[in-house]
Each structure stands twice: as C-alpha cells, then as structure tokens.
N, CA, C and O atoms as CSV, one atom per row, in Angstrom:
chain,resi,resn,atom,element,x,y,z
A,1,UNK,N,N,0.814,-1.187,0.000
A,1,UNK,CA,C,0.000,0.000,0.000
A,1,UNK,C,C,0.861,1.256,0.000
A,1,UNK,O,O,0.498,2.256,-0.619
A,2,UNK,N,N,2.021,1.212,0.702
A,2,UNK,CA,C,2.624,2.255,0.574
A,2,UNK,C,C,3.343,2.823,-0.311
A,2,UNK,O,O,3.872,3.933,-0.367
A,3,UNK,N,N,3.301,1.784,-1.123
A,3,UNK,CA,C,3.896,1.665,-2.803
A,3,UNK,C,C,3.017,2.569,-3.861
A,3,UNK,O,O,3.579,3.106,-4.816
A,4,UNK,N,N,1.408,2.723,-3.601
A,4,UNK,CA,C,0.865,2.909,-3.944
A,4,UNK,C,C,0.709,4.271,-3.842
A,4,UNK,O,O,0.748,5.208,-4.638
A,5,UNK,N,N,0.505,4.131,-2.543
A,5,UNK,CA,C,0.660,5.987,-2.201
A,5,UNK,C,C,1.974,6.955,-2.472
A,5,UNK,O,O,1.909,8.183,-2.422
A,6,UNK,N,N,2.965,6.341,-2.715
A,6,UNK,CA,C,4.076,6.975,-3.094
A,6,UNK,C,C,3.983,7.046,-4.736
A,6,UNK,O,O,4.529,7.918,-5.411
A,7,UNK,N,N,3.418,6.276,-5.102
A,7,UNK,CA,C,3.249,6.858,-6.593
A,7,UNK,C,C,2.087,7.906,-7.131
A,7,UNK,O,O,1.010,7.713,-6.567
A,8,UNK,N,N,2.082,8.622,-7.782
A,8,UNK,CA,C,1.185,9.655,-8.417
A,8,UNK,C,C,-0.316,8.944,-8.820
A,8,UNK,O,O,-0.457,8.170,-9.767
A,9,UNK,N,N,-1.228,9.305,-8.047
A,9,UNK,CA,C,-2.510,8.895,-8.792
A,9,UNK,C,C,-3.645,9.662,-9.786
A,9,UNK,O,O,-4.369,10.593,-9.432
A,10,UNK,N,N,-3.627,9.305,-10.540
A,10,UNK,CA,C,-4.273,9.582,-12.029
A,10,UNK,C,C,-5.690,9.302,-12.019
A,10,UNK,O,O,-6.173,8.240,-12.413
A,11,UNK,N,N,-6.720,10.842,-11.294
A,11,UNK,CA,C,-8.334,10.807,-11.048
A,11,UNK,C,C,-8.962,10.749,-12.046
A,11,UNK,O,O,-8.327,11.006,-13.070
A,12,UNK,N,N,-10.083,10.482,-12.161
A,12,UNK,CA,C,-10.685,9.922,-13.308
A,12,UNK,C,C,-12.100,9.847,-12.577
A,12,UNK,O,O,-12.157,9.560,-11.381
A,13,UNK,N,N,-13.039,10.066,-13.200
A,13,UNK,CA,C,-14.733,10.286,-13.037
A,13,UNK,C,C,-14.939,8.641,-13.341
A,13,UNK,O,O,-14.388,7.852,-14.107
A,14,UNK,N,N,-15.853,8.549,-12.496
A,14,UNK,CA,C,-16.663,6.662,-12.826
A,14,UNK,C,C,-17.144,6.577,-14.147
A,14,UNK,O,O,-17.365,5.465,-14.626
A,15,UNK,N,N,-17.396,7.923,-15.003
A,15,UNK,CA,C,-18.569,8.034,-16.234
A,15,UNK,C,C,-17.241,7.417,-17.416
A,15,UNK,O,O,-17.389,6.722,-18.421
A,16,UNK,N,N,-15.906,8.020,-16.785
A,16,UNK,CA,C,-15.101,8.499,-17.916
A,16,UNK,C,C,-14.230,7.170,-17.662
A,16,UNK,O,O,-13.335,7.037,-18.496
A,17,UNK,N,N,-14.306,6.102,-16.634
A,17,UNK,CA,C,-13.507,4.961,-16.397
A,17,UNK,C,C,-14.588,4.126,-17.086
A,17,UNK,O,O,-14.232,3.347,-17.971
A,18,UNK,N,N,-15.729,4.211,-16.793
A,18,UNK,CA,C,-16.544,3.040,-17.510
A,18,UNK,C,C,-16.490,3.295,-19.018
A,18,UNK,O,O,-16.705,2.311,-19.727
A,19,UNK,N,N,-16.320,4.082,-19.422
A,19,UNK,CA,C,-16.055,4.643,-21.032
A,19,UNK,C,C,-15.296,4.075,-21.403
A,19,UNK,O,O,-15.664,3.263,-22.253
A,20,UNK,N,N,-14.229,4.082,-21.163
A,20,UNK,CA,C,-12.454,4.217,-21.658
A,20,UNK,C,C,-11.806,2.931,-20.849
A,20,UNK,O,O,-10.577,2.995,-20.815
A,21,UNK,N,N,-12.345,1.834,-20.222
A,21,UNK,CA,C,-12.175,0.636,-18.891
A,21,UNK,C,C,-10.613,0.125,-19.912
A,21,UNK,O,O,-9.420,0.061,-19.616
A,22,UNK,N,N,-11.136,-0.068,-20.767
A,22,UNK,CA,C,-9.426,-0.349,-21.495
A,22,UNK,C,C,-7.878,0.660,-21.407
A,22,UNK,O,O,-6.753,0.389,-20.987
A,23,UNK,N,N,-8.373,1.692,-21.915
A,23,UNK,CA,C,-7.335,2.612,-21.527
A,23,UNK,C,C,-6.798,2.515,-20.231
A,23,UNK,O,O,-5.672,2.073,-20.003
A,24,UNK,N,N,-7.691,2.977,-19.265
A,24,UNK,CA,C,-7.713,3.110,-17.618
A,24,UNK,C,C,-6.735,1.767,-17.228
A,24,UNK,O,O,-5.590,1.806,-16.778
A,25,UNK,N,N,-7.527,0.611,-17.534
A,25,UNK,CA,C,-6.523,-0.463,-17.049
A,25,UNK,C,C,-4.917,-0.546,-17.853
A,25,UNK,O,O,-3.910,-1.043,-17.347
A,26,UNK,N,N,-4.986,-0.106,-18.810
A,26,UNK,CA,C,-3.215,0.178,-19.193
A,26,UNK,C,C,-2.666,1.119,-18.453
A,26,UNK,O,O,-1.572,0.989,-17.903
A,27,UNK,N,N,-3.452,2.223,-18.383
A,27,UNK,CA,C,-2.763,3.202,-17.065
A,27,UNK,C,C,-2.348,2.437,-15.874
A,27,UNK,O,O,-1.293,2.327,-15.249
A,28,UNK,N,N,-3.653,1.899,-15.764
A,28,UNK,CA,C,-3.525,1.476,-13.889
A,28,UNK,C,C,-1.891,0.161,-13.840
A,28,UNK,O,O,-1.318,-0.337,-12.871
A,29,UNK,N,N,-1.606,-0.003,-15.537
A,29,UNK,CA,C,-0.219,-0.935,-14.964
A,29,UNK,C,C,1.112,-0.053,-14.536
A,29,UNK,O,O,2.081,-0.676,-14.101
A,30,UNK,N,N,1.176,1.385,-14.650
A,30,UNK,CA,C,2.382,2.205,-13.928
A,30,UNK,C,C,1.848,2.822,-13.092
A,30,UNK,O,O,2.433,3.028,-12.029
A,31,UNK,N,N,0.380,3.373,-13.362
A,31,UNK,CA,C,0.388,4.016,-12.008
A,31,UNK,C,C,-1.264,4.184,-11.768
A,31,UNK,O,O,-2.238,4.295,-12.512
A,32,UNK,N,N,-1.014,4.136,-10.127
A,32,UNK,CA,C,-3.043,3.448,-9.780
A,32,UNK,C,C,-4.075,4.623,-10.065
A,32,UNK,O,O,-3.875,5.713,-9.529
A,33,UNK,N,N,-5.045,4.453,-10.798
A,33,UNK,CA,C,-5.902,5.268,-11.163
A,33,UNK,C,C,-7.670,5.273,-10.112
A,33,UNK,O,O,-8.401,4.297,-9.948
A,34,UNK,N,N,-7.874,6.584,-9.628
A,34,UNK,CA,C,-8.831,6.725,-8.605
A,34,UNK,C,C,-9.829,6.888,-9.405
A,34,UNK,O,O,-9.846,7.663,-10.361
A,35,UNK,N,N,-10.754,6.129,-9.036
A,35,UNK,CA,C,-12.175,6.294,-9.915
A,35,UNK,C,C,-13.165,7.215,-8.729
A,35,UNK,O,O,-13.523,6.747,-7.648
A,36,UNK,N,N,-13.482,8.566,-9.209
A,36,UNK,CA,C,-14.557,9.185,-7.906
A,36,UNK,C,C,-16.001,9.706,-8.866
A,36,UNK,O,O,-16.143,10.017,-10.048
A,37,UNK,N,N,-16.775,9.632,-7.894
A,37,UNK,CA,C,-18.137,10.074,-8.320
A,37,UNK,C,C,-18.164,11.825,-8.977
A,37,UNK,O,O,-18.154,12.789,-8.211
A,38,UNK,N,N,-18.185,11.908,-9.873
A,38,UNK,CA,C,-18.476,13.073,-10.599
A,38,UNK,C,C,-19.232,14.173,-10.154
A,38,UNK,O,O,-18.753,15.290,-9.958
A,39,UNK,N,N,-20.479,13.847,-9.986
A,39,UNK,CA,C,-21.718,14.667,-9.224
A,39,UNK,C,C,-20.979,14.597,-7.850
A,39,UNK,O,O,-20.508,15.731,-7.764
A,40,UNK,N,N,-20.754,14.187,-7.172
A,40,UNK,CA,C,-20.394,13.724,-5.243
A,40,UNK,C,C,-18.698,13.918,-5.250
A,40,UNK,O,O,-18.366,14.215,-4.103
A,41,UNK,N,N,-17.877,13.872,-5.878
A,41,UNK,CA,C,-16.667,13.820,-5.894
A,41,UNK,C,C,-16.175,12.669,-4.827
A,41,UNK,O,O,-15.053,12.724,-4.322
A,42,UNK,N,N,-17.211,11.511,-4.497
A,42,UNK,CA,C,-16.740,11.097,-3.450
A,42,UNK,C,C,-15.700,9.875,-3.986
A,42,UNK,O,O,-15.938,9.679,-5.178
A,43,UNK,N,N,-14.722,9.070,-3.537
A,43,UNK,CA,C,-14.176,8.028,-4.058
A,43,UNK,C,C,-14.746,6.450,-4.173
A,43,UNK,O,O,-15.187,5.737,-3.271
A,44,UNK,N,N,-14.583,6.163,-5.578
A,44,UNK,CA,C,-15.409,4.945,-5.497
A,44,UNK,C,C,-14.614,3.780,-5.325
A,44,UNK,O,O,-15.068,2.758,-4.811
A,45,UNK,N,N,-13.038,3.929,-5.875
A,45,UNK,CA,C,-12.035,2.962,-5.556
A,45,UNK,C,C,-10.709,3.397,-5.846
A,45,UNK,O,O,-10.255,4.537,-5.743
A,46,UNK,N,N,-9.942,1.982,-6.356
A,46,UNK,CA,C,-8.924,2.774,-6.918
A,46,UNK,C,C,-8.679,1.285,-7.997
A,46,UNK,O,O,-8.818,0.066,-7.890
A,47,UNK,N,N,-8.326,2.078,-8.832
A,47,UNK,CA,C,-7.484,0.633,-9.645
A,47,UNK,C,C,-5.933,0.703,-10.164
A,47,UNK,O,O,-5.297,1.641,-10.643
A,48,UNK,N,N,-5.548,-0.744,-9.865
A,48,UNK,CA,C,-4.199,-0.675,-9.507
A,48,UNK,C,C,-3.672,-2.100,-10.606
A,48,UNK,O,O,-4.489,-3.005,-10.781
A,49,UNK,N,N,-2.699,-2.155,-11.082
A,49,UNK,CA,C,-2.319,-3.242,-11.498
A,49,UNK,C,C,-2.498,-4.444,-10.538
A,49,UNK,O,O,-2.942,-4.358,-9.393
A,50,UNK,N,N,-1.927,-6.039,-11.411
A,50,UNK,CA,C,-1.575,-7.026,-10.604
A,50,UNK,C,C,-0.723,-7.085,-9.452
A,50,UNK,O,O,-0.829,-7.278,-8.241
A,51,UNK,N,N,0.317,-6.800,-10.452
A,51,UNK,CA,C,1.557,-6.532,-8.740
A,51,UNK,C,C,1.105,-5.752,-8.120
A,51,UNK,O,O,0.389,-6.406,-7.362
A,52,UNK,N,N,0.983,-4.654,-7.846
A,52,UNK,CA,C,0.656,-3.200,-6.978
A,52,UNK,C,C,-0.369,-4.842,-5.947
A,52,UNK,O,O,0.121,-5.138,-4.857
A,53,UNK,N,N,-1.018,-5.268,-6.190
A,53,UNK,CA,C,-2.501,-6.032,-6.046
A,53,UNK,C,C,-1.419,-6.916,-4.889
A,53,UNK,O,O,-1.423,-6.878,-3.658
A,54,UNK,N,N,-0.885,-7.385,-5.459
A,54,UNK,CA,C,0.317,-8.694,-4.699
A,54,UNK,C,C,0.883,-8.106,-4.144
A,54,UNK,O,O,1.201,-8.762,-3.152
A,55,UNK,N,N,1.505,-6.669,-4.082
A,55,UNK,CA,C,2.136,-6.477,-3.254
A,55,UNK,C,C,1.674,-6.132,-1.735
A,55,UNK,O,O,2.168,-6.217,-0.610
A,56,UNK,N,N,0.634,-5.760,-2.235
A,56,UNK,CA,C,-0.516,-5.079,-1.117
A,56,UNK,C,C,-0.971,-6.200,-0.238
A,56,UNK,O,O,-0.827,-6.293,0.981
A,57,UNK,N,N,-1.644,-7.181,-1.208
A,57,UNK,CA,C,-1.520,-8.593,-0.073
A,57,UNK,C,C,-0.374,-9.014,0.597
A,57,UNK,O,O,-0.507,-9.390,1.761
A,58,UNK,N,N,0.861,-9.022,0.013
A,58,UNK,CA,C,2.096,-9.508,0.608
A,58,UNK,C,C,2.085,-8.516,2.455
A,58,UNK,O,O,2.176,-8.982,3.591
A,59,UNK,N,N,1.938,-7.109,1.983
A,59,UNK,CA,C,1.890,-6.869,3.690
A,59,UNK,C,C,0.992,-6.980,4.277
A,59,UNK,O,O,1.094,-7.135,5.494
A,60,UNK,N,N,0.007,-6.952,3.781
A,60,UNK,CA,C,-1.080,-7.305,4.314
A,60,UNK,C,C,-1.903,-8.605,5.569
A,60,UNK,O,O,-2.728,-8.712,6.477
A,61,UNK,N,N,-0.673,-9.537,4.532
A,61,UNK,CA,C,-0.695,-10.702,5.145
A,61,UNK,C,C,0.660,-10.705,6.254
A,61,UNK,O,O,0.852,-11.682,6.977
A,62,UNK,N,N,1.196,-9.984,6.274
A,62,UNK,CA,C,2.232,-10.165,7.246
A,62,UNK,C,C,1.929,-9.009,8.580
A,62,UNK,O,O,2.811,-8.696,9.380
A,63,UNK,N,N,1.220,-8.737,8.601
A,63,UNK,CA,C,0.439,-7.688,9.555
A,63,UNK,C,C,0.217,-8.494,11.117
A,63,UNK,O,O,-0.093,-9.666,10.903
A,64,UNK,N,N,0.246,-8.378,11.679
A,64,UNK,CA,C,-0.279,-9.339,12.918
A,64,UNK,C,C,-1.745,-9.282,13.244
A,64,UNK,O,O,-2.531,-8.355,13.441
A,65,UNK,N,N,-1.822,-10.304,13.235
A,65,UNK,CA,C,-3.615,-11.173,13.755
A,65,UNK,C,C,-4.153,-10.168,14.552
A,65,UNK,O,O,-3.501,-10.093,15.594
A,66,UNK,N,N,-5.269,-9.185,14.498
A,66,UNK,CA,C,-5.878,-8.494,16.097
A,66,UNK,C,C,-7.313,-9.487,16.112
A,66,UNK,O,O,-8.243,-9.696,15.333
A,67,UNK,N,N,-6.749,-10.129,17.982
A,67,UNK,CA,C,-7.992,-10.412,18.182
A,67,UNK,C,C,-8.528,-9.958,19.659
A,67,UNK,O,O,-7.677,-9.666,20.500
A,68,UNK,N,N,-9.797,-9.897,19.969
A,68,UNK,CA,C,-10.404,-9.332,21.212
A,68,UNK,C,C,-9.156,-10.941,22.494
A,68,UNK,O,O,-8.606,-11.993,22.170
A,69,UNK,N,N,-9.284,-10.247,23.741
A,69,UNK,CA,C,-8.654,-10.671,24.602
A,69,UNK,C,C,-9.145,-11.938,24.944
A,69,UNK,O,O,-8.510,-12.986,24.823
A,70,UNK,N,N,-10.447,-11.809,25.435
A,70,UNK,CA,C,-10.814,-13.557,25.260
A,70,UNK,C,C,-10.969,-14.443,24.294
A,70,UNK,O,O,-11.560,-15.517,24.406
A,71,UNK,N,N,-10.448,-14.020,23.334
A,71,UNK,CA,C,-10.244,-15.114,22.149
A,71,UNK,C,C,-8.654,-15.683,22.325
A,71,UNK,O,O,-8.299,-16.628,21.620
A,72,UNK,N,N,-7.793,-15.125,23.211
A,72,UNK,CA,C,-6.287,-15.239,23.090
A,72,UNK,C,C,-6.420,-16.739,23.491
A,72,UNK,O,O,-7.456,-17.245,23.921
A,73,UNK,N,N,-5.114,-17.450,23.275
A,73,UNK,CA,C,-5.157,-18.845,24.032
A,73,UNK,C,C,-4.271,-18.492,25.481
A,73,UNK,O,O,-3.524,-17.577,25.827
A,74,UNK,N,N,-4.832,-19.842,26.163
A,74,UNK,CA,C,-4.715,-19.711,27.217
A,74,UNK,C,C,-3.000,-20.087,27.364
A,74,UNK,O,O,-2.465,-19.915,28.459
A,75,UNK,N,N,-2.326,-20.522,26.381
A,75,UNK,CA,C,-0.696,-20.454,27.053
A,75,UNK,C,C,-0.340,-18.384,26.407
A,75,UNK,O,O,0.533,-17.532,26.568
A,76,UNK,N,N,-0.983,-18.451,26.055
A,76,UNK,CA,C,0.056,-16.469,25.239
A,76,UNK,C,C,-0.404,-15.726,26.672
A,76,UNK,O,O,0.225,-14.917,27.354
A,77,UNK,N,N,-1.797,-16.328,26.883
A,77,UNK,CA,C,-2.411,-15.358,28.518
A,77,UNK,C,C,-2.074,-15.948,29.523
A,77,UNK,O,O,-2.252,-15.414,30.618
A,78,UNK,N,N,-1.512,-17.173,29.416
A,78,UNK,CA,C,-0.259,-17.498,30.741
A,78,UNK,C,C,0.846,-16.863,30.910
A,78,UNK,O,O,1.160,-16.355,31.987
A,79,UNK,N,N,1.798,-16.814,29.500
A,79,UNK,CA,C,3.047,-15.903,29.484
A,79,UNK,C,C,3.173,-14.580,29.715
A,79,UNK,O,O,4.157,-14.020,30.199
A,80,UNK,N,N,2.025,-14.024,29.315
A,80,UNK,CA,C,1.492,-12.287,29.732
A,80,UNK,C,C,1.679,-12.456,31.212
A,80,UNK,O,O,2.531,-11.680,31.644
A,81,UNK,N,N,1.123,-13.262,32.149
A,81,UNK,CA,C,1.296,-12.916,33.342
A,81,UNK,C,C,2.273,-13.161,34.157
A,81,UNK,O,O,2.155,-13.065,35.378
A,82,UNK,N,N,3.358,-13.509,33.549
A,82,UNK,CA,C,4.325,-13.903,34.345
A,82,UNK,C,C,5.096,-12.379,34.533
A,82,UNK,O,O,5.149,-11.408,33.779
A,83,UNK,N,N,5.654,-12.628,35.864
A,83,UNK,CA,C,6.575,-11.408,36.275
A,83,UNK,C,C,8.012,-11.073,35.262
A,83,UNK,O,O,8.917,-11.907,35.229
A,84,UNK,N,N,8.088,-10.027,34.615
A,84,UNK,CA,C,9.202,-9.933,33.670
A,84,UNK,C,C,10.270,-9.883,34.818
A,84,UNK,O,O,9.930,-9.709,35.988
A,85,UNK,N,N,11.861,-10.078,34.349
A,85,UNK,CA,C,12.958,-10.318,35.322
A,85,UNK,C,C,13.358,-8.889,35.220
A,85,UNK,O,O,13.057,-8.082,34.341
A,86,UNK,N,N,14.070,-8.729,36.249
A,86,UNK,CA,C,14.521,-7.415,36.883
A,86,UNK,C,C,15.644,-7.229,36.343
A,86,UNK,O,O,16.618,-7.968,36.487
A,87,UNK,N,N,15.597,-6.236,35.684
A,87,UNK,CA,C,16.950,-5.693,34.544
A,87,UNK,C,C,17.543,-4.247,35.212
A,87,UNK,O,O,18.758,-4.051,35.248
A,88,UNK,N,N,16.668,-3.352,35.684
A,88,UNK,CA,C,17.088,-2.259,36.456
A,88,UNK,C,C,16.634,-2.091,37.828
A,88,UNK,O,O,15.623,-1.395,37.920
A,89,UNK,N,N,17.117,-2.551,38.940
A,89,UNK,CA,C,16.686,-2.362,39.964
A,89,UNK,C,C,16.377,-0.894,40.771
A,89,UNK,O,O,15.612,-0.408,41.605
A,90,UNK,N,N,17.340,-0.607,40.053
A,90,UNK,CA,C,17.230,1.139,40.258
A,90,UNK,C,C,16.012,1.764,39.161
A,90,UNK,O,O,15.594,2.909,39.330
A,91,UNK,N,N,15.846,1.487,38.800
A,91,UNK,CA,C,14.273,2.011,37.564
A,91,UNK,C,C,13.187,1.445,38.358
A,91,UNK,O,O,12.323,2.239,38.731
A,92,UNK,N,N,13.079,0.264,38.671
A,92,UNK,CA,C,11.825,-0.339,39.469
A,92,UNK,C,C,11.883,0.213,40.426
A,92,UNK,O,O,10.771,0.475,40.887
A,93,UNK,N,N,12.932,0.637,41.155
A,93,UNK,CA,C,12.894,0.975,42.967
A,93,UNK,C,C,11.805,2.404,42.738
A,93,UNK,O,O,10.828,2.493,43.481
A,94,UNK,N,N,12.044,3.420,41.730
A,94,UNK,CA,C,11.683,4.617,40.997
A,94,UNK,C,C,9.818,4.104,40.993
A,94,UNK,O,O,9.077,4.392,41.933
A,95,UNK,N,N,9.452,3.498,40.023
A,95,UNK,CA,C,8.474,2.728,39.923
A,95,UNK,C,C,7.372,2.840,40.886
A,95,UNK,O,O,6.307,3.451,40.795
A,96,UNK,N,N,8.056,1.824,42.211
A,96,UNK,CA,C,7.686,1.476,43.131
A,96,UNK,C,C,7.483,2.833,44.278
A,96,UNK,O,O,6.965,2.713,45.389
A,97,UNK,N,N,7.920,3.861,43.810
A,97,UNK,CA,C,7.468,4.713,44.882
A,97,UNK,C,C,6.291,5.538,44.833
A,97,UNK,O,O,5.984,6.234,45.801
C-alpha cells in the first residue's frame, strides 16, 4: 500500500472509467488510477495493477492477527502474566514509589 501511495494517482470520473475501462486499465499498470463520483466527488475505488494487487496482499498478510482478549489462548495469557525479570533495579525501585 505504501507503494501505492508513493506513486502519483491519475483521477478519473466513474462516467469516464466506464467509457475508456481499457485505456484506464493500461494506465492502472504504472500508475493506480482513482475512480470518484463526478456529481459527489466522493471516491469509489482505486485501480491498480496485478503486482501493486500482490504487493498489497504480501503486507497485508504479514500484519499481525488483532484479536479481542478472550479469544487469546490460554498459554500467550499465561506468558502475559508472568513477572518480567529485573533488569534495572534502580528504575523499578523509581516505579515502586
């Protein structure tokens, strides 16, 4: 995604992408083209090549899992509670007051 945003995007009306869907997708292989509502200016997507597509999944998928707390298993919410070891006794003593 950030690949994406670092490259220049090339706006384009939904009227004038559904027109021209050939052109647009040769664009969208160097650089991702925003399709927005004409009347609303609002954004309807974006279109992006294959890779841009793969690459986006690639971090995507490497993102870490969020899940609510009682879904965790019960050894990751065992290890959470263990007392971490004392590395600065002088920082904790601080802490502790």
């Amino acid at each position: 995604m950030a690949r994406i945003l670092a490259k220049k995007l090339r706006n384009v009306s939904s009227t004038e992408f559904a027109g021209r869907f050939g052109q647009w997708s040769f664009a969208a292989q160097s650089e991702p083209v925003m399709v927005t509502n004409q009347k609303t200016g609002v954004v309807l997507g974006y279109f992006v090549s294959a890779g841009e597509f793969a690459s986006y999944l690639k971090v995507r998928d490497s993102l870490p899992e969020v899940r609510y707390a009682w879904e965790m298993d019960a050894n990751l919410a065992a290890s959470l509670n263990k007392k971490l070891p004392k590395r600065r006794p002088k920082l904790d003593k601080l802490m502790a007051d």
